[in-house]
PAZAPA-4460 file (N, C-alpha, C; in steps of 0.05 Angstrom, whole numbers, plus 32768, in hexadecimal, padded with zeros to 4 digits):
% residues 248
    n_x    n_y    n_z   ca_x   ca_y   ca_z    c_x    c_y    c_z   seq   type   mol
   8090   77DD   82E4   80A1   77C5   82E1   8091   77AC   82DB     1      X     A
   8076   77A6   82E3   8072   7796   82E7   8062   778A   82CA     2      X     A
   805D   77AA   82BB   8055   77A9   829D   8068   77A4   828D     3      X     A
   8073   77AA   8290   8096   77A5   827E   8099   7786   827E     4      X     A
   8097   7782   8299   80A2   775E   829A   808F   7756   8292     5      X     A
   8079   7753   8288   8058   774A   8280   8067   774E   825F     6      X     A
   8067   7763   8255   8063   7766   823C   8082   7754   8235     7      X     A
   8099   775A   823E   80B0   7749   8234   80A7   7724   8233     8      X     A
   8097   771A   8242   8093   7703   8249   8081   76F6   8231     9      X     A
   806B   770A   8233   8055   7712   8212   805F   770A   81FA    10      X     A
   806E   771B   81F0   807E   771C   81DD   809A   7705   81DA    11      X     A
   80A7   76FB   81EA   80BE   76EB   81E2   80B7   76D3   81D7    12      X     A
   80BE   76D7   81BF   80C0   76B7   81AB   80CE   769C   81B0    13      X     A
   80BE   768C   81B2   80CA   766B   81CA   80C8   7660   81AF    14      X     A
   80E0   765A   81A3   80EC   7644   818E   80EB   7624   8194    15      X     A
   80E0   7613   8194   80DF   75F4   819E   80FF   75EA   819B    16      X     A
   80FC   75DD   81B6   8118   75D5   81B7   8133   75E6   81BE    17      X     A
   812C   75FC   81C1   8135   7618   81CE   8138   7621   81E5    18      X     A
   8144   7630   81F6   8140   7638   8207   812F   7652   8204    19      X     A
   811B   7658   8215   810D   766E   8214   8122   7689   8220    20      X     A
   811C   76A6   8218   812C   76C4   8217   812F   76C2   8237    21      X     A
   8114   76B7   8247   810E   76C4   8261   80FF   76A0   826C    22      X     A
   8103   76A5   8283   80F4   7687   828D   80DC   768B   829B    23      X     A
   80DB   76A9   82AA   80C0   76AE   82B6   80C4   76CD   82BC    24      X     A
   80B2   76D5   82CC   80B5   76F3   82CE   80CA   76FF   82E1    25      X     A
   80D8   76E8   82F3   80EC   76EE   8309   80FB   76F8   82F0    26      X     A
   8107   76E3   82D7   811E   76E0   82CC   8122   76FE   82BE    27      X     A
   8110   7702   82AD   80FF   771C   82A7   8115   773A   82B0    28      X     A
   8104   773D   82CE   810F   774D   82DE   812C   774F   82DF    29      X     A
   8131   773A   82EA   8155   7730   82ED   815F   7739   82D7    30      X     A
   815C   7730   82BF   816C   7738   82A5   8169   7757   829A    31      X     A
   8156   7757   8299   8150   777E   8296   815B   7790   82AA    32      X     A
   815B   7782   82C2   8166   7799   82D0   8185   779F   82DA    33      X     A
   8192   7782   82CF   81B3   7779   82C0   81AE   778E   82AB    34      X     A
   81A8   7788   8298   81AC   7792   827E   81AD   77B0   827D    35      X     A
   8197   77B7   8286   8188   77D2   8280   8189   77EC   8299    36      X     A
   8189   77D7   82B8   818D   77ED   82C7   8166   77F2   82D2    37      X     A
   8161   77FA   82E1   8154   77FD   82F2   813A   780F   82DB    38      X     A
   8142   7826   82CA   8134   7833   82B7   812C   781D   82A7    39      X     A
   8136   780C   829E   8134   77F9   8291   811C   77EA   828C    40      X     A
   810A   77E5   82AE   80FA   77D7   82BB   80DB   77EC   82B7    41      X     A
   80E1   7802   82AD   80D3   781F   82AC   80CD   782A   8292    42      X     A
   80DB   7819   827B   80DD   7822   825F   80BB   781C   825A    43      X     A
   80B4   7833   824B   8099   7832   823E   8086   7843   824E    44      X     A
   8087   7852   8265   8075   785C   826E   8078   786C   826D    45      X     A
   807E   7881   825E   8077   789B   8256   805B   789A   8244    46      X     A
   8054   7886   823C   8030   7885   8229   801C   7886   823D    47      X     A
   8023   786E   824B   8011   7860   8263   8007   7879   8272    48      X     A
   801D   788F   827E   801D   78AB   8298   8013   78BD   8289    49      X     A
   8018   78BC   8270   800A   78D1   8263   7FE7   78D0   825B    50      X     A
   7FE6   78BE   8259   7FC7   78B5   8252   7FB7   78AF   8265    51      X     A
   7FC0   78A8   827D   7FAD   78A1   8297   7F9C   78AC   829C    52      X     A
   7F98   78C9   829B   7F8B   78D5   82A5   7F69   78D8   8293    53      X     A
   7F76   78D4   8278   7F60   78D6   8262   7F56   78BB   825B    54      X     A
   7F5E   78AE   8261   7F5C   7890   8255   7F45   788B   8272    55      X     A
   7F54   7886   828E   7F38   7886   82A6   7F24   789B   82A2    56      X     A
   7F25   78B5   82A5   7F0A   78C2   8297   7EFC   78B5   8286    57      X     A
   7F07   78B3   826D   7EF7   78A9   8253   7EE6   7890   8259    58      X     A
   7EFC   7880   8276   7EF0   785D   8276   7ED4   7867   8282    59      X     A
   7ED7   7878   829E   7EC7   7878   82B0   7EAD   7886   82A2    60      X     A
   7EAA   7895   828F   7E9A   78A8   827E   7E86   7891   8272    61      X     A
   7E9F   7886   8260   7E8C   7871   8251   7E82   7852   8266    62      X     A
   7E80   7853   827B   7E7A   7843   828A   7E5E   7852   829D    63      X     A
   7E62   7864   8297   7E45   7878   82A5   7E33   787D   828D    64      X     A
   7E43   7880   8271   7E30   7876   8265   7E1D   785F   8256    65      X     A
   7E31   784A   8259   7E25   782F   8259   7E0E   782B   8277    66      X     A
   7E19   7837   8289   7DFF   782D   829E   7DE6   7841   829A    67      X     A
   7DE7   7851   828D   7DDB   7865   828A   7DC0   785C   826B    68      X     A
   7DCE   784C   8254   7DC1   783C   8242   7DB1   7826   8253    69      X     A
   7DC8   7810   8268   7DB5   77FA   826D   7D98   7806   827D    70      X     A
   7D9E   781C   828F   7D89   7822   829F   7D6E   782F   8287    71      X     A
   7D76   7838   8272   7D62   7844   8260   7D56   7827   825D    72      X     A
   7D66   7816   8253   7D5C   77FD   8247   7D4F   77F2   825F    73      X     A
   7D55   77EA   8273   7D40   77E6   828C   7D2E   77E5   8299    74      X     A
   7D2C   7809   828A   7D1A   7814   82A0   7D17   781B   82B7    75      X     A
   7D2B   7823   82BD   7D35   782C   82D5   7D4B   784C   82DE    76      X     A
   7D4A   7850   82F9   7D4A   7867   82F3   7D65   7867   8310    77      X     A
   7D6E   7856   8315   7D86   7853   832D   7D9B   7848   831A    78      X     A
   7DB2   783E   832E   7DC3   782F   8321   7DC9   7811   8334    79      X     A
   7DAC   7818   8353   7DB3   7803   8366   7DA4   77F0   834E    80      X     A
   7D90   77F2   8349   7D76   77E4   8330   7D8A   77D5   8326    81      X     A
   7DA0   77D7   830F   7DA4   77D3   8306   7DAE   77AD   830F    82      X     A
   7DB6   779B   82FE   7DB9   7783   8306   7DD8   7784   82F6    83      X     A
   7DE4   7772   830E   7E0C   7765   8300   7E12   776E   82DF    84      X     A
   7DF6   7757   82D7   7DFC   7754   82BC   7DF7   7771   82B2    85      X     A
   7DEC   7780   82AF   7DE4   7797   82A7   7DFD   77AE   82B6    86      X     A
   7E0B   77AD   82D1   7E26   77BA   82D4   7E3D   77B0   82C1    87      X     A
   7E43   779B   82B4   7E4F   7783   82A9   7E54   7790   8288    88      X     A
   7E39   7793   8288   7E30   779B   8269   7E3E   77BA   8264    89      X     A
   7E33   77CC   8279   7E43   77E8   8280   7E58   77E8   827D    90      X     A
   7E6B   77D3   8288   7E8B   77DA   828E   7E99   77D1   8272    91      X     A
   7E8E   77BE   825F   7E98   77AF   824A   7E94   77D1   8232    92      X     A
   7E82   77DB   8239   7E7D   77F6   8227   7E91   7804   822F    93      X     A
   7E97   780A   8249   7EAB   7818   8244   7EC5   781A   823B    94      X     A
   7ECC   7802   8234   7EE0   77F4   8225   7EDD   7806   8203    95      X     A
   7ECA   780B   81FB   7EC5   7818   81E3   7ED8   7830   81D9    96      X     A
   7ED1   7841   81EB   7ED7   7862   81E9   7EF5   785D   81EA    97      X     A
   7EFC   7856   8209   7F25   7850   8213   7F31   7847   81FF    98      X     A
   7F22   782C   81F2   7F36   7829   81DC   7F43   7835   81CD    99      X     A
   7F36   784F   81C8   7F40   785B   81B3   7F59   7870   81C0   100      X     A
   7F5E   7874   81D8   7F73   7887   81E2   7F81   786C   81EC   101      X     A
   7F7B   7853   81F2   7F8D   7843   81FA   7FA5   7834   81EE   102      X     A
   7F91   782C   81CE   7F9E   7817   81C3   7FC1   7826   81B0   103      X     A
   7FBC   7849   81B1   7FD3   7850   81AA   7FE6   7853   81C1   104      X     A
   7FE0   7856   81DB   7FF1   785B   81EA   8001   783E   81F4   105      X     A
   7FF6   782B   81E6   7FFB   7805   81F8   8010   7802   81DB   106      X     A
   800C   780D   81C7   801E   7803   81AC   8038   7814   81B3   107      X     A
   8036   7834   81C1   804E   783D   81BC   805D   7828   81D6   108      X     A
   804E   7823   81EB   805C   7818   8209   806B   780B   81FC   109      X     A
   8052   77F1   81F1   8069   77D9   81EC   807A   77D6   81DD   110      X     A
   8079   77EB   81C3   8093   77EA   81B2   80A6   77F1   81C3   111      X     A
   80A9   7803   81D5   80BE   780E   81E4   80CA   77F7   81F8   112      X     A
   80B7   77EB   8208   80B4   77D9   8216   80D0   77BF   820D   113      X     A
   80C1   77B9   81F4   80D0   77A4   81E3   80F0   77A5   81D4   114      X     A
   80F6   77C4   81D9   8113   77CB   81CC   8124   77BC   81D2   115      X     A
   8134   77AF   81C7   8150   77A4   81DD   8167   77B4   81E3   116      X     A
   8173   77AE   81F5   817F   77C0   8204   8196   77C6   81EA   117      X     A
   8194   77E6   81F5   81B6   77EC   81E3   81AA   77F9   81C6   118      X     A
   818F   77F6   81C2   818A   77F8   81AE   8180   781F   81AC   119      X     A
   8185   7826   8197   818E   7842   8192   8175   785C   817F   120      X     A
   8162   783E   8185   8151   784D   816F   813B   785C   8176   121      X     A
   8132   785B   818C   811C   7871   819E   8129   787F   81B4   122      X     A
   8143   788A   81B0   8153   7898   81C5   8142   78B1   81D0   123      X     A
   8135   78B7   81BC   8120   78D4   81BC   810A   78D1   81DA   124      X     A
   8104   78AD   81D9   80F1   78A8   81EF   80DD   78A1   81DB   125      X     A
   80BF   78A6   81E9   80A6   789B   81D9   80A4   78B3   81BE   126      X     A
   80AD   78BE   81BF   80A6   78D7   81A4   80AF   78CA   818B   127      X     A
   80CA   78BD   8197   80DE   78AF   817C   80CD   7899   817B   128      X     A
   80BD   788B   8186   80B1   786E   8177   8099   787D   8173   129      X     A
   808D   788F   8175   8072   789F   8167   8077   78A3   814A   130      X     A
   8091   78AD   8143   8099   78B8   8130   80A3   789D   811F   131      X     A
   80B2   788A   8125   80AF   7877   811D   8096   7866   8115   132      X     A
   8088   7860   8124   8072   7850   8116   8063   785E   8113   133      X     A
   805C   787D   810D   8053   788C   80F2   805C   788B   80D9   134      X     A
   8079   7889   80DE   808B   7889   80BF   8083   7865   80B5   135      X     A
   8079   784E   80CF   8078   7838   80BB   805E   7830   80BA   136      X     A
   804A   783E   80C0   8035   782F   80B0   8020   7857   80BE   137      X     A
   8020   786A   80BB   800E   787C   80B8   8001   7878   80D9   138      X     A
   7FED   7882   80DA   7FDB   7889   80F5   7FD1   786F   80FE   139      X     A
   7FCA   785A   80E5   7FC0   7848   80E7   7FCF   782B   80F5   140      X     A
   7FEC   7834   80F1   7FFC   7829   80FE   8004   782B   8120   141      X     A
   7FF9   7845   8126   7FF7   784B   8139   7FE5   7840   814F   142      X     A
   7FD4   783A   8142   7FB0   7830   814C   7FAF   7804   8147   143      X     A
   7FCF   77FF   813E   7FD4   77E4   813E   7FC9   77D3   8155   144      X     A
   7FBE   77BB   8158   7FB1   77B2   8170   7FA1   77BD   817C   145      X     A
   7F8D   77CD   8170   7F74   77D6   8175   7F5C   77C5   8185   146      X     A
   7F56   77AB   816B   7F4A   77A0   8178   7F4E   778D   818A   147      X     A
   7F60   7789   8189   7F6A   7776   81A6   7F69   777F   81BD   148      X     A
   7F79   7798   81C2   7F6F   77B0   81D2   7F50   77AD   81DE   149      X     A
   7F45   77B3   81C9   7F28   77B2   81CE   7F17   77A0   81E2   150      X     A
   7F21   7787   81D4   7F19   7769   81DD   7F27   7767   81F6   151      X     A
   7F3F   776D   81FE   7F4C   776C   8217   7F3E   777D   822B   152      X     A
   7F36   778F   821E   7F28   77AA   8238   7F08   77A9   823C   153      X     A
   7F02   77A0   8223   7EDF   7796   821D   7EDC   777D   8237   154      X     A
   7EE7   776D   822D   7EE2   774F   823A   7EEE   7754   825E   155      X     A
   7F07   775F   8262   7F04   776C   827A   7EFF   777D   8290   156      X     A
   7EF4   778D   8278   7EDF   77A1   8294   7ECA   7799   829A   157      X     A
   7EC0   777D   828E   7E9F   7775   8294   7EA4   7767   82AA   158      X     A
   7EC8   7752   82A6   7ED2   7748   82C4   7EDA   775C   82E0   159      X     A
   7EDE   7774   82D4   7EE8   7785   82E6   7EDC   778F   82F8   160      X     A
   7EE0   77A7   8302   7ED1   77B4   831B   7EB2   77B5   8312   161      X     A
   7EAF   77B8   82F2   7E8B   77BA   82EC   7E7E   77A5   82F2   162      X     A
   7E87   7785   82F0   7E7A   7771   82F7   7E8B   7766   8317   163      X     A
   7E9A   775F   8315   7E9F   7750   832D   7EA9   7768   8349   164      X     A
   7EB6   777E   833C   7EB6   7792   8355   7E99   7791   835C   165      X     A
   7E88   779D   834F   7E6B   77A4   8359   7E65   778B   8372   166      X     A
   7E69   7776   835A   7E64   7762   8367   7E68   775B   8388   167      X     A
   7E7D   7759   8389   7E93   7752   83A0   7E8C   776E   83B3   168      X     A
   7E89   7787   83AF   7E80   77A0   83C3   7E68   7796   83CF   169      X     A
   7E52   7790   83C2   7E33   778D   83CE   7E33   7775   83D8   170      X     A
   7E44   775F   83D4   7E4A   7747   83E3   7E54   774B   83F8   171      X     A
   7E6C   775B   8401   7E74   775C   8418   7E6A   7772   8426   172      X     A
   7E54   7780   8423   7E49   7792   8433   7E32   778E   8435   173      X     A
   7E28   778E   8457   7E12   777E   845B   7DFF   7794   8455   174      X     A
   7DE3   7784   8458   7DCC   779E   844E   7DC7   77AF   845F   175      X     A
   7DC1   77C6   845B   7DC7   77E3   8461   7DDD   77ED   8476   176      X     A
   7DF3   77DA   846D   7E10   77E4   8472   7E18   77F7   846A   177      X     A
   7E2C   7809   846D   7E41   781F   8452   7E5B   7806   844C   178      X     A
   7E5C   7814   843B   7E77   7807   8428   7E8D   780E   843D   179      X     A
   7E9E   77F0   8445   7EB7   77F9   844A   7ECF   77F8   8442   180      X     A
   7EE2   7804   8446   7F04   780F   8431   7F00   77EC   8430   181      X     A
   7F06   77DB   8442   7F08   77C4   843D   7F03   77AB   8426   182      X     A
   7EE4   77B4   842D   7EDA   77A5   8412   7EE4   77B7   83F5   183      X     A
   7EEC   77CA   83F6   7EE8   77D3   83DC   7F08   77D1   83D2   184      X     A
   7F1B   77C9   83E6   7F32   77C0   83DF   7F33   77A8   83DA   185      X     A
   7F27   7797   83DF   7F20   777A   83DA   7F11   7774   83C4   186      X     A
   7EFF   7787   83C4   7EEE   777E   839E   7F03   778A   838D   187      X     A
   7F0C   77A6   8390   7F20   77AA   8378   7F31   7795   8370   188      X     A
   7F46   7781   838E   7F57   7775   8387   7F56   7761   8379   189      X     A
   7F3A   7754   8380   7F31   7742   836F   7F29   7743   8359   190      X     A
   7F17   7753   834F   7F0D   775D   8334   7F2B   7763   8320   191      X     A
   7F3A   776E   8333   7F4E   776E   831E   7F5C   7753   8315   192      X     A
   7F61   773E   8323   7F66   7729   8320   7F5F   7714   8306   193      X     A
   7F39   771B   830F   7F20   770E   82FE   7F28   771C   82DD   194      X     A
   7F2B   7736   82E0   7F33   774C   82C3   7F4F   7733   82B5   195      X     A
   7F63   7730   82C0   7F76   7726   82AE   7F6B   770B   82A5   196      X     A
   7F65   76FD   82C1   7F61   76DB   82BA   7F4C   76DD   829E   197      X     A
   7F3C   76F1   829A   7F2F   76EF   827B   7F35   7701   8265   198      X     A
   7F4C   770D   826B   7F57   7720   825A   7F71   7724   8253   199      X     A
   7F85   7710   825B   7FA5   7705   8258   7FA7   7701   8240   200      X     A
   7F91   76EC   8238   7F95   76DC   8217   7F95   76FA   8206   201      X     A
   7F83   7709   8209   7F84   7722   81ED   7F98   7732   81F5   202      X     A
   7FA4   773F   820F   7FB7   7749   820E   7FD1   7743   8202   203      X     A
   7FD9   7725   820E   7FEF   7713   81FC   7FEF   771A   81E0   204      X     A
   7FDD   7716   81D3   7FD6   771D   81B4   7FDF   7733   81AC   205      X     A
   7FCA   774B   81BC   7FD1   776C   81C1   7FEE   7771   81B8   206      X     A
   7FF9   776D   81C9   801A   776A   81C7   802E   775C   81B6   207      X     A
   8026   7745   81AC   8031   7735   8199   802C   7754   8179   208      X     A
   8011   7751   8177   8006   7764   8161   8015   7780   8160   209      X     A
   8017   7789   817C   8025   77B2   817E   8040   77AD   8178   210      X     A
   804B   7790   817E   8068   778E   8174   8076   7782   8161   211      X     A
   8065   777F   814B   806D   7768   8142   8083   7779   812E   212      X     A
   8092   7772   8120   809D   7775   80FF   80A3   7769   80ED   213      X     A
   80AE   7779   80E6   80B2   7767   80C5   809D   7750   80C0   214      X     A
   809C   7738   80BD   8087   7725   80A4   806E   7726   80BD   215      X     A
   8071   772E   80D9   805E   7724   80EF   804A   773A   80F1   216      X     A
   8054   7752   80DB   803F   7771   80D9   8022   7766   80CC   217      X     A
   8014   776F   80CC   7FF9   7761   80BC   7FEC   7748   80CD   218      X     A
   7FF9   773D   80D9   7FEB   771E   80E0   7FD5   772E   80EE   219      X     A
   7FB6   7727   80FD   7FA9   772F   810A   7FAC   771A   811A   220      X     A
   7F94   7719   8138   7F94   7712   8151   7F8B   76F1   814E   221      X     A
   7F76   76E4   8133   7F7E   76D1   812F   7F90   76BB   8126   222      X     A
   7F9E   76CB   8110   7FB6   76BF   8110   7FC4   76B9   8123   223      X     A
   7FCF   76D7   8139   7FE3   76CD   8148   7FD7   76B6   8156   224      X     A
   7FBD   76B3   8164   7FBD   76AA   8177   7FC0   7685   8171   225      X     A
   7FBD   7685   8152   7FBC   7662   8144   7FD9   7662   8141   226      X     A
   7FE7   7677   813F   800D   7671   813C   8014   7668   815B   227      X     A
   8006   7673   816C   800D   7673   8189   800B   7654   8197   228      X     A
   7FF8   7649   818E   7FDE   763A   8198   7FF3   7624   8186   229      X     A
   7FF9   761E   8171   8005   760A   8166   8031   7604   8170   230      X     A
   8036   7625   816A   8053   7622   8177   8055   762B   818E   231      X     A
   804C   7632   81A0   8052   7635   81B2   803A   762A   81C9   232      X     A
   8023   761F   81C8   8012   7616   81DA   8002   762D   81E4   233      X     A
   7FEC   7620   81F8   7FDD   762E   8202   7FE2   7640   821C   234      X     A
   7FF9   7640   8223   8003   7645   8238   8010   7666   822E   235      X     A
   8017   7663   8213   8023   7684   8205   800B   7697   820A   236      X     A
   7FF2   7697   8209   7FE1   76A2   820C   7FDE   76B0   8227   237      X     A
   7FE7   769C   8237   7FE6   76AE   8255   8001   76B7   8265   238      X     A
   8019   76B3   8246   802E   76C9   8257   8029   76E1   825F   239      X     A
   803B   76E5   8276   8034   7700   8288   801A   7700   8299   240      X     A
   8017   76E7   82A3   7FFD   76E1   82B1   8009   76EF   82CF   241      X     A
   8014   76E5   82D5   8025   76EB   82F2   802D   770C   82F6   242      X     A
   8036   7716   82EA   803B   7738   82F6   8025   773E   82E5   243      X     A
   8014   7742   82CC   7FF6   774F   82D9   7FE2   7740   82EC   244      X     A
   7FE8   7735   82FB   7FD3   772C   8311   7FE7   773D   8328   245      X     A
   7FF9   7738   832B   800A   7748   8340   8007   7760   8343   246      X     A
   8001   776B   8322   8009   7788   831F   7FE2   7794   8327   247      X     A
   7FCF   7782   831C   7FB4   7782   8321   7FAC   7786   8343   248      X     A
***
């Protein structure tokens, strides 16, 4: 639910002098779940459940192998050796490999995500917008918002548990302590936090790009973000700030 209300928030077009679709993420909720019903609040996660499993493998893989490069580069032969910046550097690599099982499974969400209610054209579920945006632009259409994707998961895993989790664990555990549940629920909560506050702006994009149509197909992540930045302010950039920090 809390992706749904993120991505609707993302995506709604604020006309000047208009009232905006939604006023914040309460309104969001409230109206979708009038409209749509409780499933409603749930639309799109059949990509997300299906990919979890391969998408965290793939992250955690290519994050053992980025520490596994910096330590070659090092000279070193632990992973205590290693320094922030060099866990930091690890976690942004693993952003590499995921992308590529991620960025199709975030285009089918949010097309689905973005349907309006009543509407008749992915009744099938995620198969029917697979099949759809194969029929409108090939595989490559599928793989839409790639690099934003990228940039959203690149730029946030270096914030995430690889830099500031690490961080925040060896901070709160004194020396030759063991790790406790505590601290390590406290660096996750935060690191996740740190992950959006530098990775909202490319998601926003992310989503503007996986959904766009008709004349808004083609634009890339600079454009939108100078269409954003002029009609709508700097503040469009960090819709859906509030339920992914909640949901983080």
């Amino acid at each position: 639910p809390f992706d749904l209300v993120k991505v609707r928030l993302q995506t709604m077009k604020v006309t000047p002098g208009q009232a905006p679709p939604y006023t914040g993420a309460m309104d969001v909720a409230r109206k979708v779940f009038a409209r749509e019903g409780v499933r409603g609040l749930y639309k799109g996660m059949t990509a997300p459940l299906v990919g979890v499993t391969p998408i965290f493998a793939v992250c955690f893989w290519g994050y053992d192998l980025g520490k596994q490069w910096m330590k070659s580069i090092r000279g070193v032969s632990s992973d205590n050796e290693l320094s922030l910046v060099d866990i930091g550097i690890a976690g942004g690599f693993s952003a590499v490999p995921t992308t590529a099982i991620m960025a199709p499974g975030e285009r089918i969400k949010c097309v689905m995500q973005v349907e309006p209610p009543g509407s008749t054209r992915f009744q099938g579920g995620a198969s029917d917008v697979v099949k759809h945006i194969l029929k409108e632009g090939g595989v490559r259409s599928l793989y839409r918002g790639t690099a934003a994707t990228l940039w959203r998961d690149g730029i946030g895993s270096v914030a995430y548990f690889f830099g500031v989790y690490e961080w925040l664990k060896r901070t709160l555990t004194p020396q030759g302590a063991a790790l406790s549940p505590m601290a390590v629920v406290m660096a996750g909560g935060f690191a996740g936090v740190c992950n959006w506050l530098v990775a909202i702006p490319f998601d926003v994009i992310k989503s503007r790009i996986q959904t766009a149509e008709g004349a808004e197909v083609g634009k890339g992540m600079v454009t939108h973000a100078k269409e954003m930045l002029a009609k709508e302010g700097i503040t469009s950039l960090y819709r859906g700030a509030g339920p992914a920090m909640l949901r983080a």
